[in-house]
C-alpha positions as CSV (number, residue, x, y, z in Angstrom):
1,X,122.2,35.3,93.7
2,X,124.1,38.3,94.6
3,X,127.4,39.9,93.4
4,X,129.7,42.5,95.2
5,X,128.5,45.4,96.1
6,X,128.8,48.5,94.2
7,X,130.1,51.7,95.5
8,X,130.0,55.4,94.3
9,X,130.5,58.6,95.2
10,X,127.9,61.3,94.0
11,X,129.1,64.2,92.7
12,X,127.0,67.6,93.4
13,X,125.8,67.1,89.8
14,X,122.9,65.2,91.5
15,X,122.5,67.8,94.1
16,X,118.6,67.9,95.0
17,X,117.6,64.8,92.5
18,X,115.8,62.0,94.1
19,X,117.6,58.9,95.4
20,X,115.2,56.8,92.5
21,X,116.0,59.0,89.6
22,X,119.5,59.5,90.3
23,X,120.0,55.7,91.1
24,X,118.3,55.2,87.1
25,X,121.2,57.9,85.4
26,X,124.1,56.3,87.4
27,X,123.0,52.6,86.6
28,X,121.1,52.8,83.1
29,X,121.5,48.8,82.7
30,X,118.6,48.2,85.2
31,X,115.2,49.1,85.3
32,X,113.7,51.9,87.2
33,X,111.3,49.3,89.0
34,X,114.2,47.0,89.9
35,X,116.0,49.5,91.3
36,X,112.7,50.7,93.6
37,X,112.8,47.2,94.2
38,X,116.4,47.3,95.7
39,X,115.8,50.4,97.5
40,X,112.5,49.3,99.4
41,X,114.4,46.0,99.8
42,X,117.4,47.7,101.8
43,X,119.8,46.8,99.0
44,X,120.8,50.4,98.2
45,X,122.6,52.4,101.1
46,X,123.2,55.8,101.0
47,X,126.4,56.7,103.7
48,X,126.3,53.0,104.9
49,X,122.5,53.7,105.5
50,X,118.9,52.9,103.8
51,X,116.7,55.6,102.5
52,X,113.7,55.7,100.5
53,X,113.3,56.2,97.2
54,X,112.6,60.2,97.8
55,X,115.2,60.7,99.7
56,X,117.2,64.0,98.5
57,X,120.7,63.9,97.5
58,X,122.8,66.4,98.6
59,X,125.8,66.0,96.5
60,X,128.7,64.5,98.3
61,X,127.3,61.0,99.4
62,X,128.6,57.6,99.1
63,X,126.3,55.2,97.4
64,X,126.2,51.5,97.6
65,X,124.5,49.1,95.8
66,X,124.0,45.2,96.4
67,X,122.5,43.9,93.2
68,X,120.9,40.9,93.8
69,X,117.9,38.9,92.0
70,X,114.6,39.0,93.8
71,X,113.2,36.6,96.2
72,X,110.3,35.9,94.1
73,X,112.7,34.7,91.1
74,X,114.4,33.1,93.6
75,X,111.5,30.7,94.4
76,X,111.4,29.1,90.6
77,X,113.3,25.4,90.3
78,X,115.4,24.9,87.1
79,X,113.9,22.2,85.2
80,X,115.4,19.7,82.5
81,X,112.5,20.5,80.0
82,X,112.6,20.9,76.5
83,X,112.6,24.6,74.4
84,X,112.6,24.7,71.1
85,X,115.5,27.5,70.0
86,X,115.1,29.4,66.9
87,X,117.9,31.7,67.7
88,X,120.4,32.6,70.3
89,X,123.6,34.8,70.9
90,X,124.7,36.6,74.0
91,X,122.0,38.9,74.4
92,X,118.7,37.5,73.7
93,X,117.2,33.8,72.7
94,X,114.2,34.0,70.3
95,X,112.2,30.7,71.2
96,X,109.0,28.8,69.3
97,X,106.6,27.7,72.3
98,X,104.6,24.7,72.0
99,X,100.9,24.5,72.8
100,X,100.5,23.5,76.4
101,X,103.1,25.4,77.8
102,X,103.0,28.0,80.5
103,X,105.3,31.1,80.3
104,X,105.7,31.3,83.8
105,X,104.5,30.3,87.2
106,X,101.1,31.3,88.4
107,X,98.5,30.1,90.5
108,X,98.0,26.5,89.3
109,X,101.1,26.5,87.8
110,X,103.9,26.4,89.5
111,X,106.5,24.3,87.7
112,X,106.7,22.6,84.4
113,X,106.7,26.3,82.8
114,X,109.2,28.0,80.4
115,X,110.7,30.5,83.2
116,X,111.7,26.5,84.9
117,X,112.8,25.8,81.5
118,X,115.0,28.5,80.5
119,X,116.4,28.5,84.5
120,X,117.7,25.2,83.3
121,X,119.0,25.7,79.7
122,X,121.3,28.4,80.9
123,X,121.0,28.9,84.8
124,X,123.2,32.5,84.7
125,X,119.5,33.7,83.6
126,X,118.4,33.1,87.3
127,X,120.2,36.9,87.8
128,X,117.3,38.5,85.1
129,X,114.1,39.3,85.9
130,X,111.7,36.1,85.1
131,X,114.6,34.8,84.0
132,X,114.6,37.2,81.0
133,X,110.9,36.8,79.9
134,X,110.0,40.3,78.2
135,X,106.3,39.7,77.1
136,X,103.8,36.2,76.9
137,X,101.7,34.1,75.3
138,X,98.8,32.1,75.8
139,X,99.5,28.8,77.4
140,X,97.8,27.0,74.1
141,X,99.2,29.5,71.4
142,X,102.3,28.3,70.2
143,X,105.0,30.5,68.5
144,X,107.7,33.1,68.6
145,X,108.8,34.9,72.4
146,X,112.5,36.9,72.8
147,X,113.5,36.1,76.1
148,X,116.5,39.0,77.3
149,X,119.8,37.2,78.2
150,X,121.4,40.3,80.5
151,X,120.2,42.8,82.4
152,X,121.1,45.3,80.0
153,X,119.1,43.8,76.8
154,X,116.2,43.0,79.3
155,X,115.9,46.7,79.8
156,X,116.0,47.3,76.0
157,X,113.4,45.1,75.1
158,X,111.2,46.2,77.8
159,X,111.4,49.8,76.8
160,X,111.0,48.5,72.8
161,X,107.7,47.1,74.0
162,X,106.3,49.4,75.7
163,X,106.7,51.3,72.8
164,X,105.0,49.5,70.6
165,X,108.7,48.7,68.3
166,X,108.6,44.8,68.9
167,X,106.6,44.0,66.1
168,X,104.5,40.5,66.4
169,X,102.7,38.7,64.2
170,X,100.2,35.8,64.6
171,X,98.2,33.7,61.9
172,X,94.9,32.0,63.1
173,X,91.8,30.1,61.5
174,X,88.8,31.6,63.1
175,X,84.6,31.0,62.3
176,X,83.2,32.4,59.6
177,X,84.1,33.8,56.1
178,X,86.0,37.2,56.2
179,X,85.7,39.7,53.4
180,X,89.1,41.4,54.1
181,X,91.3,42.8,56.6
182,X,90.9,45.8,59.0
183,X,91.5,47.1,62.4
184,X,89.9,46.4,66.4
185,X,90.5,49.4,68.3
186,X,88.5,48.6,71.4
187,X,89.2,48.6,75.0
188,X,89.9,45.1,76.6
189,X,89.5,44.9,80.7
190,X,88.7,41.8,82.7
191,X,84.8,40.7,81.9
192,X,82.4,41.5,84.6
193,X,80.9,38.3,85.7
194,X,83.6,35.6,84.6
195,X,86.7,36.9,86.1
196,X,89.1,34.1,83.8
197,X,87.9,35.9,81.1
198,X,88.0,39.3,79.3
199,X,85.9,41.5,77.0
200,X,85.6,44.5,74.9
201,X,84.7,47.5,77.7
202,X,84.0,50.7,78.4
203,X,87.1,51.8,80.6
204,X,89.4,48.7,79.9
205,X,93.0,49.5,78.9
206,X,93.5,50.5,74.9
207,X,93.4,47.6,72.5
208,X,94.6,47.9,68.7
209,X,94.5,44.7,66.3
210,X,95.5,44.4,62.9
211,X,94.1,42.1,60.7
212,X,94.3,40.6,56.8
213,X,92.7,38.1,55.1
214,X,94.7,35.2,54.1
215,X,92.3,32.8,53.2
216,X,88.5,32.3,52.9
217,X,86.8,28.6,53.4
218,X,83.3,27.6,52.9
219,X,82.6,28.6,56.8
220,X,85.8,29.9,58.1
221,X,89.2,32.2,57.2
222,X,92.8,32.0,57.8
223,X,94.0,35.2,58.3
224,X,97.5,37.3,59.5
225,X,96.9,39.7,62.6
226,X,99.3,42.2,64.2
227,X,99.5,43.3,67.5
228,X,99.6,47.3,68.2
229,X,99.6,46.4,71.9
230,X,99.6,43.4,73.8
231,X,96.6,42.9,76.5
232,X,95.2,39.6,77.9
233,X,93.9,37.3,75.2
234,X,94.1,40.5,73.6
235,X,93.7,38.4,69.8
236,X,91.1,36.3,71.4
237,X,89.3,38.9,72.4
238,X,89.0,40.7,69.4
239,X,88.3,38.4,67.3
240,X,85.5,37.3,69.4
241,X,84.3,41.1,69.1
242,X,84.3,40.7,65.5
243,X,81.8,37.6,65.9
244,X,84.9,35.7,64.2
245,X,85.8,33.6,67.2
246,X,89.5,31.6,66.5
247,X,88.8,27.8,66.4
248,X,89.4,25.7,69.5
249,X,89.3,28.5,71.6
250,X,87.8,26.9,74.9
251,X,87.1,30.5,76.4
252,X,85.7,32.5,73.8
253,X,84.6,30.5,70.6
254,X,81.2,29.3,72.5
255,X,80.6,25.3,70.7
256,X,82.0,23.8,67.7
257,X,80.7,24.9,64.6
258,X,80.8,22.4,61.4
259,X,79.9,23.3,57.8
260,X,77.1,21.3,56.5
261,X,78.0,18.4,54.5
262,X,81.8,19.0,55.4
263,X,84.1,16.0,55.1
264,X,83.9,13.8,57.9
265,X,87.6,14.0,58.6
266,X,87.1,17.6,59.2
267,X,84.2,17.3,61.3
268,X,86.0,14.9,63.3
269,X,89.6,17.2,63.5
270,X,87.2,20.4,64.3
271,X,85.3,18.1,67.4
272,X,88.9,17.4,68.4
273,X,91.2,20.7,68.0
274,X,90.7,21.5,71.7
275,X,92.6,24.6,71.5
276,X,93.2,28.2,70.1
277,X,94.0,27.6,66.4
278,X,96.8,30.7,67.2
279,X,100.1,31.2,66.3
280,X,103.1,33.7,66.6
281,X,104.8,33.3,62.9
282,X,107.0,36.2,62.9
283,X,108.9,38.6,65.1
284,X,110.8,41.6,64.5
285,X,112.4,43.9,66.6
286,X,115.8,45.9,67.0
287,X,118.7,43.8,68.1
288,X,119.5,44.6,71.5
289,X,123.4,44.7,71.3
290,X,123.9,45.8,67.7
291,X,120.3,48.1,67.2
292,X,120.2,46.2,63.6
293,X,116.6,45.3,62.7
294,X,116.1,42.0,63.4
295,X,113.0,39.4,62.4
296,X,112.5,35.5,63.5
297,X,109.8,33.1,62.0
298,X,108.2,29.7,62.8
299,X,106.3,27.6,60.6
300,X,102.8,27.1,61.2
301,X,102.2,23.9,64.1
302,X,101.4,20.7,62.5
303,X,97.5,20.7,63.8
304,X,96.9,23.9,62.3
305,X,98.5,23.1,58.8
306,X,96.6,20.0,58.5
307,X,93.5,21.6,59.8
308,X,94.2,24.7,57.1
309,X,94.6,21.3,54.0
310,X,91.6,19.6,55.4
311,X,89.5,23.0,54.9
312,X,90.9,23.8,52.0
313,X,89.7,20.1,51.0
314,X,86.3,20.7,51.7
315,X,86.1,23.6,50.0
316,X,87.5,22.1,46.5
317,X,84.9,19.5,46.9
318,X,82.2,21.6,47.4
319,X,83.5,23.4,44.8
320,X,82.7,21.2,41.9
């Protein structure tokens, strides 16, 4: 996709900037890394010529700009798949993803994902980068993602999460019996033997989980956690740390663990929840196009609300 190009002339107010920083004060609306992108990609010319991203403005040049999408969003096929829309409007669309569902393509994964999805439901978003995918989740969490409809509210939610504004918040049943809530601040890098997975280690990038206590059960806990910052299987990982693996996580929850004497309903739906009992309930940020605090939520998954009744079972029983 392309549109016409788009042609200034600088002014000697950007006499000595850099070609990169003043393309980022004269076209706010994109990202700096796009428009490195466009430079190293020949789509910015500077007098009808290219230049690299340190080339020195002298003040009385004519700048062009081609903005086009890049080849690599190029490459994804729109597909007639299913998305679940909480909300939408003309800047963003907040969406609840099932479990089994890739964000985007990856190795192994290159269709049947939500970027093919989204490409579909409203193709205009082939012009935004992923096709307006700001953050992830796990293929087998379900829950809340913003996904930016312009480049404009792309930018803004990038810059809100990197600042740590977009505020997201997960429930989760994990192993064993919690006595309250508290707070992982522990590095999380990629693990050094089994590179699918991560861990807590010295020199990984800063990790910060929240965490509360929602519910205790005879052997496990429902609980509310909120992300500070938003590594790899960051949740996961932490909880893991905490020796309160989620349930059904296939990568970090080790084998199923069954309460003695639990129903055998439950025994049976623990055997069988085959992944991650994790979900994004609740997001809150600051509306791209009006700044107004905003804040989306999505009902727990049906296999997690009956796996929350069926504990909750067992521990009555056991209870009398």
């Amino acid at each position: 996709m392309s549109e016409s190009p788009i042609i200034k002339k600088i002014t000697e107010d950007y006499a000595g900037k850099r070609l990169d920083v003043t393309l980022a004060e004269l076209f706010p609306e994109y990202s700096r890394s796009r428009l490195k992108i466009w430079i190293e990609q020949g789509q910015v010319l500077v007098n009808g010529q290219t230049a690299k991203p340190k080339y020195k403005i002298s003040g009385d040049e004519e700048l062009q700009l081609s903005a086009q999408s890049i080849e690599s969003e190029e490459n994804c096929a729109a597909e007639d798949i299913p998305i679940d829309i909480i909300y939408q409007d003309e800047s963003i669309i907040v969406i609840n993803k099932a479990a089994d569902f890739v964000v985007h393509p990856a190795a192994g994964h290159y269709s049947g994902t939500l970027q093919n999805a989204l490409l579909h439901y409203d193709a205009s978003l082939a012009a935004i980068p992923r096709a307006g995918i700001v953050h992830r989740i796990d293929k087998d969490t379900t829950g809340l993602m913003v996904v930016a409809r312009n480049l404009r509210s792309h930018k803004y939610l990038v810059n809100q999460i990197q600042k740590h504004e977009v505020v997201r918040e997960y429930q989760a049943v994990v192993f064993g019996v919690m006595t309250g809530g508290g707070m992982v601040d522990q590095p999380i890098g990629r693990h050094p033997r089994d590179r699918i997975k991560m861990a807590v280690r010295e020199g990984g990038r800063d990790a910060v989980t929240h965490y509360r206590l929602l519910q205790r059960f005879r052997e496990h806990s429902h609980i509310k956690v909120q992300l500070e910052t938003g590594r790899t299987h960051q949740i996961r990982v932490h909880m893991s740390y905490l020796r309160h693996p989620i349930v059904g996580d296939p990568v970090y929850a080790g084998r199923h663990r069954v309460p003695a004497g639990a129903l055998p309903e439950l025994v049976n739906y623990l055997q069988g929840f085959k992944r991650q009992a994790l979900h994004a309930w609740r997001l809150s940020l600051k509306h791209p196009e009006t700044g107004e605090d905003v804040s989306y939520e999505a009902p727990l998954p049906d296999d997690m609300r009956r796996l929350i009744e069926l504990l909750q079972l067992d521990l009555e029983m056991h209870e009398k």
